[in-house]
DODOGU-215379 format. One record per atom (N, C-alpha, C, O): x negated, y negated, z negated; residue in three letters. Coordinates in steps of 0.02 Angstrom, whole numbers, plus 50000, padded with zeros to 5 digits. Each point is the difference from the previous one (the first is absolute). Layout:
residues N
XYZala ...
end
This chain:
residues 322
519345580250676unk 499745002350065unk 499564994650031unk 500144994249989unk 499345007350047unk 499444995950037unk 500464996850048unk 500495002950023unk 499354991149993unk 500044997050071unk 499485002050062unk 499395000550012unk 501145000150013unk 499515002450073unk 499744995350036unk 500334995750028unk 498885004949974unk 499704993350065unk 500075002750042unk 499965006150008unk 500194988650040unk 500085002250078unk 499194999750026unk 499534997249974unk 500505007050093unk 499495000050005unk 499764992950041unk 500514997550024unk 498994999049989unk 499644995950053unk 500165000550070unk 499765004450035unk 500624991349986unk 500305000350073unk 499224999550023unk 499594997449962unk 500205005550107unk 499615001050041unk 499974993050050unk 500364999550049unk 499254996549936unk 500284994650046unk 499835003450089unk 499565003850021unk 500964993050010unk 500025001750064unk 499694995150034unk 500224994349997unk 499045007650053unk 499524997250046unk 500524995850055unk 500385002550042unk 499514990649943unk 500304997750057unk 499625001050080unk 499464998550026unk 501005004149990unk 499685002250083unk 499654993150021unk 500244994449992unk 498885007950051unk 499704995050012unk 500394996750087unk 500365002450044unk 499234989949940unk 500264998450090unk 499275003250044unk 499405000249990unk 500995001750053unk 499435001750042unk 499624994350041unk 500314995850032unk 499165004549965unk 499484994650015unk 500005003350083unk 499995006050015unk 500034988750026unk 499945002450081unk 499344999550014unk 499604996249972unk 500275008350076unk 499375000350015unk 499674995350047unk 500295000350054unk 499394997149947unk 499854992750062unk 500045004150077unk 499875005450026unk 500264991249981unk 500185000050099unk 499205001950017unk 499514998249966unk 500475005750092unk 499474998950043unk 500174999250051unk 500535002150021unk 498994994050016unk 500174994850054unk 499825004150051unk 499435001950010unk 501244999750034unk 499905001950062unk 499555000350038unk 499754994450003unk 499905010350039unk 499374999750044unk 500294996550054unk 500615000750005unk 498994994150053unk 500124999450056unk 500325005450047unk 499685004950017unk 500834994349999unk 500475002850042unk 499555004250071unk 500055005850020unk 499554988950004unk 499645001350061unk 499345004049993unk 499775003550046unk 499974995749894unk 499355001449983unk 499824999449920unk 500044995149964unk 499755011350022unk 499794999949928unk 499454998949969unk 499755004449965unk 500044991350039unk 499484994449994unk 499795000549911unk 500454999449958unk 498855001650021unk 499745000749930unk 499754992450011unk 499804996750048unk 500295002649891unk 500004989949979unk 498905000849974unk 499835000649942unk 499964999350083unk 499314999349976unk 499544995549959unk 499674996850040unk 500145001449891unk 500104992949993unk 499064999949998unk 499575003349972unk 500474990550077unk 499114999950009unk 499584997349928unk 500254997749949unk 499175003150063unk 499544999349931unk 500064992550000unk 500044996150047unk 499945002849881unk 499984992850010unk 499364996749989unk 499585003049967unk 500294990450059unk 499464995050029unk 499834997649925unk 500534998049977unk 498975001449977unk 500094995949934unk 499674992050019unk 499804995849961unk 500235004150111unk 499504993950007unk 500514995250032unk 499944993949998unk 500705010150039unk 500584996050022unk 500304998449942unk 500055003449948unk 500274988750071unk 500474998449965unk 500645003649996unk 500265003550044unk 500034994749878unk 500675002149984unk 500584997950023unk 499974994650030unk 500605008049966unk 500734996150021unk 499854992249982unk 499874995150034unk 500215006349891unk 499954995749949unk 499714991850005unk 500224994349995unk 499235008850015unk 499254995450036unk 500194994950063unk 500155001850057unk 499804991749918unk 500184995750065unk 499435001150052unk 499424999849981unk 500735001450085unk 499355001350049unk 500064993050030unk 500514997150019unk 498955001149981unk 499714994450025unk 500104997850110unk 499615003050037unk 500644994549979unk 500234999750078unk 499544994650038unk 500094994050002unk 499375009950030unk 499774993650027unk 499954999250071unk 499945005150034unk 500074989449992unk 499974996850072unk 499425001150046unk 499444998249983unk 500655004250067unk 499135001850038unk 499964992550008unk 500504996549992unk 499105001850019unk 499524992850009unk 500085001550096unk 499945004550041unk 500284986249953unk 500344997850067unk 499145001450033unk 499444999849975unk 500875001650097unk 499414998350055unk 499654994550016unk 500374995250015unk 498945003549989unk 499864994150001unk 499844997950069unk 499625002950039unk 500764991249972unk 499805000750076unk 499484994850026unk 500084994049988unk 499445008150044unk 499014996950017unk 500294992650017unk 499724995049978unk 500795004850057unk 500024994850058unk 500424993749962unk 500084994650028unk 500195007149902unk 500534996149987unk 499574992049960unk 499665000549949unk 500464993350085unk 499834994149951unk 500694995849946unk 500414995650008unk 499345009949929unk 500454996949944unk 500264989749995unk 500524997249980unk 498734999750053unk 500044993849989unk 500684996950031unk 500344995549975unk 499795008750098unk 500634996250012unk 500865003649977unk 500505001050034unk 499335000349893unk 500525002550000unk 500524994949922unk 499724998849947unk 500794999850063unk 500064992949981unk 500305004249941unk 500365004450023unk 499624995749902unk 500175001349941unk 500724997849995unk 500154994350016unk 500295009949962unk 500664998150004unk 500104999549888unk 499895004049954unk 500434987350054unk 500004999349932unk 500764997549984unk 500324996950043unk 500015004849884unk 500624999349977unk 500354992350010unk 499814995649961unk 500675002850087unk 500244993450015unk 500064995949921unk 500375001749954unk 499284993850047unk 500284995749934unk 500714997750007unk 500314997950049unk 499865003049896unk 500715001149999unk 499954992749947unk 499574999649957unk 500974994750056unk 499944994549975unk 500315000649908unk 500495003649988unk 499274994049974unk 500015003049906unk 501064997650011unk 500304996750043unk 499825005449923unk 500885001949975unk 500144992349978unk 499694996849957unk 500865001050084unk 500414993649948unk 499875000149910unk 500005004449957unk 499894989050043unk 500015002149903unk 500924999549995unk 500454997850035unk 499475007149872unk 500715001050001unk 500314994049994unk 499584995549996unk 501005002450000unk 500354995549987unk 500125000349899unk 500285005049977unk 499584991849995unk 500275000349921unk 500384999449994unk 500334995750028unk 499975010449908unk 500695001149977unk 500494993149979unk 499784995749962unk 500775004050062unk 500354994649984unk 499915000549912unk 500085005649976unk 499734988249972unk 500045002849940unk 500735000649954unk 500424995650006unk 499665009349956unk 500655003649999unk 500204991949937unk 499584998949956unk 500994996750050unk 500374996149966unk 500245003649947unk 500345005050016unk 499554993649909unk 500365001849942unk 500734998350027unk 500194995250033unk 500295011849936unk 500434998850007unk 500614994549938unk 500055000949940unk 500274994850095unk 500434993749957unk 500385003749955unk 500485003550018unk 499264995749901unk 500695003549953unk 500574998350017unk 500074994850033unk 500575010049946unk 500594996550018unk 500204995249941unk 499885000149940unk 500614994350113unk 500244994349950unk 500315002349932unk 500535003249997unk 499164995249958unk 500344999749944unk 500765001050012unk 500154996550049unk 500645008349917unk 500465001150006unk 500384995449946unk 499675001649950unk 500684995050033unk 500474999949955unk 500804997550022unk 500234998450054unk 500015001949889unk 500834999250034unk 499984994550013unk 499664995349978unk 500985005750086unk 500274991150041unk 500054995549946unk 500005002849945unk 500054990750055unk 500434994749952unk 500645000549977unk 500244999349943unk 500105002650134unk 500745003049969unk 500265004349931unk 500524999649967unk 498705005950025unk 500175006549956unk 499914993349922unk 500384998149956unk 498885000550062unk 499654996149940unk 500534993649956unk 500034999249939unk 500354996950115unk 500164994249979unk 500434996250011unk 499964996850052unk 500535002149911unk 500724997650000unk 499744992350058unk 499504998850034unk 501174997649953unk 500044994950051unk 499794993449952unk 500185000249942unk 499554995750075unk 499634995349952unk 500744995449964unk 500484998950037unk 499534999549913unk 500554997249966unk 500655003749986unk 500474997849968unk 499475009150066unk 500455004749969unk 500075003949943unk 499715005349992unk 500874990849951unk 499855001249956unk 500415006349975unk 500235003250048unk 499914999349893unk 500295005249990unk 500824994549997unk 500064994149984unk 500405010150035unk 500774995950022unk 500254999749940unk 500145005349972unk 499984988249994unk 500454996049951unk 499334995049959unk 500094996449951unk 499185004750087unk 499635000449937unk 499744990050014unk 499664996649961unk 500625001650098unk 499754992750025unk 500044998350056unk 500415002950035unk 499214992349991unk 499914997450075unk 499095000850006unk 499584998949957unk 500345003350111unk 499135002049999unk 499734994450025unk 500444996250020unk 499115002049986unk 499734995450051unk 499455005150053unk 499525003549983unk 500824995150098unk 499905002850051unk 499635002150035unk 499895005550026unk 499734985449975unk 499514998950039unk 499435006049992unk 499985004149955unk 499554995250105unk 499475006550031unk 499264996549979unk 499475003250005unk 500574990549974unk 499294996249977unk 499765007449937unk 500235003849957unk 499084994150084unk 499595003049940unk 499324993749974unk 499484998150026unk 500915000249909unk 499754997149962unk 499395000449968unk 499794995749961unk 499835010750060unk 499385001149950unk 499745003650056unk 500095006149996unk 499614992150053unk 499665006350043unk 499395004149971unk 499604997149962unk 500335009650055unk 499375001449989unk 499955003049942unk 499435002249995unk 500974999349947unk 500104999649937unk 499815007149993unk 500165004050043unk 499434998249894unk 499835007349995unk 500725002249967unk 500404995849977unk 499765012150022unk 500645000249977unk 499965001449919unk 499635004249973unk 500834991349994unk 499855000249918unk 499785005749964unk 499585000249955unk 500855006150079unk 499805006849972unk 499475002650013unk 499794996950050unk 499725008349930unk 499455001950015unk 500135004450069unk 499754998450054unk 500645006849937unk 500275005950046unk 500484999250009unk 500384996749965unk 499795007150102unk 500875002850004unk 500095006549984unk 499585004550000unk 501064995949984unk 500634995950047unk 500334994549943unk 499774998449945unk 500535000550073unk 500294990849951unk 500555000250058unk 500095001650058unk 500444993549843unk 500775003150036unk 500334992549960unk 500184999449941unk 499824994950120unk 500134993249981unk 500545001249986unk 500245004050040unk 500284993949901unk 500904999049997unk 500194997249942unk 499614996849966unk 500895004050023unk 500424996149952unk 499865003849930unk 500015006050014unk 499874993349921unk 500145003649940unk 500504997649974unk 500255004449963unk 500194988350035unk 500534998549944unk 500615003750070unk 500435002749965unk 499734998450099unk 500495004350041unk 499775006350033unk 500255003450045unk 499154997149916unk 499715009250031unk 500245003749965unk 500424998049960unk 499445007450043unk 500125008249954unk 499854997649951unk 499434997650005unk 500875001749932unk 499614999549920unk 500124992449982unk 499974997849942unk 500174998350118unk 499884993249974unk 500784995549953unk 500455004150005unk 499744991549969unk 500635000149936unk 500294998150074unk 500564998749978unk 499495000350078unk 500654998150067unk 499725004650036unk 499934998050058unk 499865007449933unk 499945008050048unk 501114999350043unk 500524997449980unk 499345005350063unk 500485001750059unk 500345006749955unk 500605001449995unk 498975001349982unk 500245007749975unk 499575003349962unk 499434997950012unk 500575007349940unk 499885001249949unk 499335003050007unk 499815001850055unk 499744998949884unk 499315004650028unk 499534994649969unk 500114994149989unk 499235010549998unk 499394994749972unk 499704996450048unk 500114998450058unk 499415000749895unk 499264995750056unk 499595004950037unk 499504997950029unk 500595005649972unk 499315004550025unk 500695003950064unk 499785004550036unk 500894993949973unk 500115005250043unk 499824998850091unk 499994994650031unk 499925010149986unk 499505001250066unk 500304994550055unk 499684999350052unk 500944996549938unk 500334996250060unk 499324991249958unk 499694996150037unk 500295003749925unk 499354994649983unk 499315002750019unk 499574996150019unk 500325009849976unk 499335000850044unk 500025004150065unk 499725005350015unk 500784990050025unk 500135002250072unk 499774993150052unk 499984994249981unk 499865008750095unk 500084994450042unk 500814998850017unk 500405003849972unk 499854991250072unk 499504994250005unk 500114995549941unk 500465000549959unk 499034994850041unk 499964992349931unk 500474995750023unk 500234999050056unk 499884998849892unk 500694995849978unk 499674991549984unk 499594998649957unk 500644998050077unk 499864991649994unk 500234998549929unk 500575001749984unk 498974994849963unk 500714998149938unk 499724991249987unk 500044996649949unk 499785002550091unk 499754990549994unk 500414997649944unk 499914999449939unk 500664999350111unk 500584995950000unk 500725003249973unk 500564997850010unk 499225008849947unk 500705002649977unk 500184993849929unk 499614995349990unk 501115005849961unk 499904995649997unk 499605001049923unk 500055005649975unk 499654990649997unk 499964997349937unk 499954992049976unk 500314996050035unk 499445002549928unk 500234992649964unk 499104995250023unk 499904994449977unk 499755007950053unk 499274999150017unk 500124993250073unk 500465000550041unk 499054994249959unk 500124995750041unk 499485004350066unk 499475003049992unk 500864996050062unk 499905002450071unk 500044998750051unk 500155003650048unk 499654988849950unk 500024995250069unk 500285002250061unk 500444997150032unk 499265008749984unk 500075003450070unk 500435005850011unk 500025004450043unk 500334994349904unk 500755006150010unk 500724997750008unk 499964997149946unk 500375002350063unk 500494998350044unk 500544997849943unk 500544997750019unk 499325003049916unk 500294997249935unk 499714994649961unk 500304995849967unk 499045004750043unk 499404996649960unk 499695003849956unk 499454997749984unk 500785009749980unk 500025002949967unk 499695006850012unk 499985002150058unk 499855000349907unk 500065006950004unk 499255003249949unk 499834997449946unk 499735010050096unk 499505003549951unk 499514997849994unk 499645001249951unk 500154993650111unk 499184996749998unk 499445004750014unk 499454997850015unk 500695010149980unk 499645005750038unk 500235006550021unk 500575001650013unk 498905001949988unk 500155007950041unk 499805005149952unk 499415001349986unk 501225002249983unk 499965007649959unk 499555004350052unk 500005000950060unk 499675000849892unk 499645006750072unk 499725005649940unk 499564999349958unk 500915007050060unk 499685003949954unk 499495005350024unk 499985001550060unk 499804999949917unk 499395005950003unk 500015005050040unk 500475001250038unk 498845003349957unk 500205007150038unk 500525005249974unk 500285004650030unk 499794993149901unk 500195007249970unk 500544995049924unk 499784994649981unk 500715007549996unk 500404997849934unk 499465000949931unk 500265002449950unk 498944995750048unk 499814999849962unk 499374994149971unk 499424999350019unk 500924997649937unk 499584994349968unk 499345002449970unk 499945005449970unk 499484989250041unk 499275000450002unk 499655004550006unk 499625002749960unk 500604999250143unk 499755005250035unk 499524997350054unk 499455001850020unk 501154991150004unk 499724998850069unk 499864992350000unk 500384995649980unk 499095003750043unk 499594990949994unk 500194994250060unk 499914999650061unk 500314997449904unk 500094993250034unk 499264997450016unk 499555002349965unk 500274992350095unk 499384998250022unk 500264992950028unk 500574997950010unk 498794999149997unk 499974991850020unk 500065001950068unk 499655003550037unk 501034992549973unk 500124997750081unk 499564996850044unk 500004999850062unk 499524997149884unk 499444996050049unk 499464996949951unk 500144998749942unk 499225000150086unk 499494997349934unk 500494993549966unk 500504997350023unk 499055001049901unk 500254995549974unk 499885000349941unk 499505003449987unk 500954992749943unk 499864998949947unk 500575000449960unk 500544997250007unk 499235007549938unk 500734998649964unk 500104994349963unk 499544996549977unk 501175002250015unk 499724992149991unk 500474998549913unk 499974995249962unk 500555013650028unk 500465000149948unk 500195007549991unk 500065004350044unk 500034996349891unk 500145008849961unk 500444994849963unk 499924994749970unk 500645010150047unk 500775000849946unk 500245004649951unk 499605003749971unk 500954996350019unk 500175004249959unk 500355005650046unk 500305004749975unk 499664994750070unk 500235007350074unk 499704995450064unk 500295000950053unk 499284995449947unk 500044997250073unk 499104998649982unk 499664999049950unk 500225001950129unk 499294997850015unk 500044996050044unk 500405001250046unk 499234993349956unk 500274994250068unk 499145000950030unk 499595002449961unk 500234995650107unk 499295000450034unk 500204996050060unk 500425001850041unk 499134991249961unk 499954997350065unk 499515001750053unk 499404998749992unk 500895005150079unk 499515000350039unk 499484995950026unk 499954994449975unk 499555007550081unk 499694992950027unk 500514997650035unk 500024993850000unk 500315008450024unk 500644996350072unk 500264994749946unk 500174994850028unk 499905005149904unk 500234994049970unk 500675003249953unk 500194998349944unk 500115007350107unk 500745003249969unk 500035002949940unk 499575004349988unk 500694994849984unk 500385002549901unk 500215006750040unk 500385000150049unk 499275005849917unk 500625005549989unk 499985002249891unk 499604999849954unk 500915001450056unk 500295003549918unk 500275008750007unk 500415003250032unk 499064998049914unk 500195008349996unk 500155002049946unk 499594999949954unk 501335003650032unk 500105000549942unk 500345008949984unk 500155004550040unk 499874995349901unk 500245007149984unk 499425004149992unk 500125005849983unk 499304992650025unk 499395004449999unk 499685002249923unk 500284996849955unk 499215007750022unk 499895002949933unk 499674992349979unk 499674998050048unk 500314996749890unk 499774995949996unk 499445001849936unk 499724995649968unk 500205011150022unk 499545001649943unk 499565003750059unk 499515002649972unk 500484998450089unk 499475005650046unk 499904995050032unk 499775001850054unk 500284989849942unk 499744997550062unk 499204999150021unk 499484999649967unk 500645000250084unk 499165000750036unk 499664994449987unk 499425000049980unk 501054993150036unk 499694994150001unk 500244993949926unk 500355000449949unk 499374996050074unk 499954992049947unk 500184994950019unk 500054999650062unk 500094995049903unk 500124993850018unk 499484997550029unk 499515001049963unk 500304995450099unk 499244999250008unk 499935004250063unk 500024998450060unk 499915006849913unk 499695004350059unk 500005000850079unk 500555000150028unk 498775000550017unk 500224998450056unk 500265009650004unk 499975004849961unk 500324993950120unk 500165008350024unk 499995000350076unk 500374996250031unk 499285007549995unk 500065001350046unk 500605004250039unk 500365004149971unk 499694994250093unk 500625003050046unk 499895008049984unk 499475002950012unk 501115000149961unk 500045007250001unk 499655001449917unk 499835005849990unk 500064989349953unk 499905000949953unk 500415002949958unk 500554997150000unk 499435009049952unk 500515002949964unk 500054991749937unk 499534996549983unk 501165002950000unk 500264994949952unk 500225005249944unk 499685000149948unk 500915004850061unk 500425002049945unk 500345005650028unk 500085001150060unk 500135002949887unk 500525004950024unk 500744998349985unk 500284996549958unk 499965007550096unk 500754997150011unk 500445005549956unk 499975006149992unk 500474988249983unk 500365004649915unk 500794994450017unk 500254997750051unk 499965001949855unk 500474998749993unk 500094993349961unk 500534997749979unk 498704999250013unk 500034996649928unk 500654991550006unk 500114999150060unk 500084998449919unk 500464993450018unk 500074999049941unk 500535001949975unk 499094995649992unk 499884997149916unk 500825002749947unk 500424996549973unk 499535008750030unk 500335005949964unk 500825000650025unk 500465002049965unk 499554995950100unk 500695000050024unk 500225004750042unk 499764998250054unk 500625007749958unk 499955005050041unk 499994999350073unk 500374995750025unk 499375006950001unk 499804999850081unk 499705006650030unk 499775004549965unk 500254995650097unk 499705006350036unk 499265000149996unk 499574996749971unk 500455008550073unk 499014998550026unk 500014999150068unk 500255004150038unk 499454990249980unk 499834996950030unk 499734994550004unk 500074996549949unk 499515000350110unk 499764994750013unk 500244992950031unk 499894998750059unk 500434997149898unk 500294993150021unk 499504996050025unk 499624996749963unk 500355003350107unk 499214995250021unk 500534991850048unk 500514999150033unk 499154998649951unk 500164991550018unk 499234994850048unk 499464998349976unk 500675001250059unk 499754993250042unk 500084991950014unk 500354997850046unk 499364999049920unk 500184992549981unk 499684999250051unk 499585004250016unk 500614987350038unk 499564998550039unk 500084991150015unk 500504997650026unk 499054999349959unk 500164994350033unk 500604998950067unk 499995003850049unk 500434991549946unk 500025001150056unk 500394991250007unk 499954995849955unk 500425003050110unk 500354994850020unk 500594999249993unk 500275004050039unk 500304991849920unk 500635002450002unk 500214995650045unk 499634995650021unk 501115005550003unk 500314994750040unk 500014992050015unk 500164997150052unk 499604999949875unk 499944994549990unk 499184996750018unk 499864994050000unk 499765010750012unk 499244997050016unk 499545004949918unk 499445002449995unk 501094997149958unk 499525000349938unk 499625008550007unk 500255005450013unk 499184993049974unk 499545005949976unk 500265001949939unk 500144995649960unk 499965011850023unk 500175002849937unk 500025006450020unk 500135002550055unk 499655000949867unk 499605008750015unk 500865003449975unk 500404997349961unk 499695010650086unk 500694999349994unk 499825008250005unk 499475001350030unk 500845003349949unk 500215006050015unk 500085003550047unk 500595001649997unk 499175000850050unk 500055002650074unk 500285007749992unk 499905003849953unk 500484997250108unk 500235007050004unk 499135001750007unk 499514997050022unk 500635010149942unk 499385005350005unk 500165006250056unk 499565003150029unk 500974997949977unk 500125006050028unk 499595000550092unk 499575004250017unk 500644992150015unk 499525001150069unk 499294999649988unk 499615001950042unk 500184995449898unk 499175001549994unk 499785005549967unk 499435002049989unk 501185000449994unk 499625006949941unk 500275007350081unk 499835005950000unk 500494991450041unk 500265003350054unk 499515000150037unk 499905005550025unk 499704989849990unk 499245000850041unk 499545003449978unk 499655003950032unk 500314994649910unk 499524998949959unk 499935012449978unk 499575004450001unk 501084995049986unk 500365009649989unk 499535005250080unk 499655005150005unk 500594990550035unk 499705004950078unk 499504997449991unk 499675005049989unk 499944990450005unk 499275002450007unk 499595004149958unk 499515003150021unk 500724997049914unk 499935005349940unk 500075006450034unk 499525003950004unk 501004997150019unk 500295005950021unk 499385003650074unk 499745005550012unk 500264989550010unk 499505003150058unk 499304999849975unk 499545003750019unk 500454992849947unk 499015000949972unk 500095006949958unk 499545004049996unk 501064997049974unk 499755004449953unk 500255007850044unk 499865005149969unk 500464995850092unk 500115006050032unk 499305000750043unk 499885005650022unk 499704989649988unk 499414998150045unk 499435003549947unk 499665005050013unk 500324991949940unk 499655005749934unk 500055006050020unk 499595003150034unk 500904998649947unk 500405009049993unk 499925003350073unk 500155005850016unk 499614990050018unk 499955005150074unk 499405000950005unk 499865005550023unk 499644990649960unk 499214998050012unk 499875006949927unk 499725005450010unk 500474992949943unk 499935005749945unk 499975007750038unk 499535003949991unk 501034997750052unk 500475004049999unk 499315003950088unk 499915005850018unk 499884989350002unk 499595002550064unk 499185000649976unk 499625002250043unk 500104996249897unk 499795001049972unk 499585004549946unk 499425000249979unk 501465004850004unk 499915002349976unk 500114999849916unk 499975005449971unk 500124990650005unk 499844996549958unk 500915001149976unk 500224997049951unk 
end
């Protein structure tokens, strides 16, 4: 059977809106008045058209003499204060360089690690002025034969554990060993200052001349260099196959010498830097003789000014940009 188509729905006219018819405007109430509109002028101006407004011309009067009539002119007005110039604006003062108190940085001078000796006390600084041996910080002066790792450690643990590369530094002048030491309270003791590195790793970080001068001796672990001031320092434990310098050689203050290692002519030891200061000096008796000086309050001066030149860098970098 077929399917049936439906048929085509018829669409249905949507009813229109009715459009209103415009208003006509009421006649005058009083009078029904036809609006007439006159011919127009093509010679008059338009709305549009700016019309020109002019002034009848004043009366002249026969009798008047202009000569006495006195011209009225704008009061001079005296010229303006000059300005005053801008105060000029002052660069503003970087802030002071920050670093930690002494307290955080640095044990008490001759305080040694407890069983390890007698310190010597005194606050003399024997070497003023001294560049600090290490190139950079941070540097972590202390004991290696009673530190972490060392054969009279307090308690168990290597060389590298984090209480040896901590503040504050540890005095070890005068701990004891078998070394002559005029100025320690035995006669005896290290003759210098352990100071290890930034970091627990040998021929990373450079030892430098404390001050111009000459080397004057290469060892088998030791470099000796007399400054101009006259003073012996000795630098040992350093790479003696990477050294910088020679027997002979002059060096200037802040000159790289060597990197700081482990070497001690094949005997085991840490890494670090054993640095020493010989100095003329006077003993009790009148006699002149060159003697071993505590190092520690000069490498203590010598640490903060490092410390502030090199945060004085890093801020100037840092405003910079750079």
């Amino acid at each position: 059977p077929e399917t049936p188509v439906a048929e085509p729905e018829t669409p249905v006219a949507e009813p229109e809106t009715p459009v209103a018819e415009p208003e006509t405007p009421e006649p005058d109430t009083e009078t029904d008045v036809a609006i007439v509109t006159p011919p127009t002028d093509p010679t008059a101006p338009t709305d549009e058209e700016d019309q020109a407004v002019v002034d009848p011309p004043e009366p002249v009067d026969p009798g008047r003499d202009d000569s006495l009539i006195t011209p009225v002119t704008d009061p001079v007005l005296p010229p303006p204060p000059p300005e005053e110039p801008a105060a000029p604006i002052e660069p503003e003062e970087p802030p002071a360089p920050q670093i930690p108190p002494d307290e955080v940085l640095f044990g008490a001078v001759g305080d040694l690690v407890p069983g390890s000796g007698q310190g010597y006390r005194e606050e003399t600084i024997f070497a003023e002025g001294l560049r600090y041996p290490l190139e950079t910080s941070p540097s972590f002066p202390n004991s290696q034969v009673w530190g972490i790792g060392g054969f009279r450690s307090p308690r168990p643990g290597g060389q590298c554990d984090t209480a040896n590369y901590s503040y504050p530094w540890r005095d070890n002048f005068c701990e004891t060993r078998g070394y002559a030491a005029s100025l320690c309270p035995t006669g005896k003791g290290h003759q210098g200052q352990d100071i290890r590195p930034a970091t627990c790793e040998k021929d990373k970080h450079w030892a430098v001349a404390v001050e111009s001068g000459q080397v004057t001796s290469i060892g088998r672990y030791t470099v000796t260099m007399v400054g101009s001031s006259g003073r012996e320092y000795r630098y040992m434990h350093l790479n003696m196959n990477r050294l910088l310098v020679g027997k002979g050689d002059r060096v200037l203050r802040g000159d790289r010498i060597g990197l700081v290692s482990n070497f001690f002519g094949g005997t085991p030891t840490t890494i670090h830097l054993h640095f020493e200061i010989r100095q003329v000096m006077r003993d009790a008796n009148g006699r002149v003789t060159k003697r071993f000086v505590p190092p520690y309050t000069s490498l203590r001066d010598a640490y903060r000014r490092l410390l502030i030149s090199e945060a004085a860098l890093a801020a100037e970098a840092a405003a910079s940009g750079n």
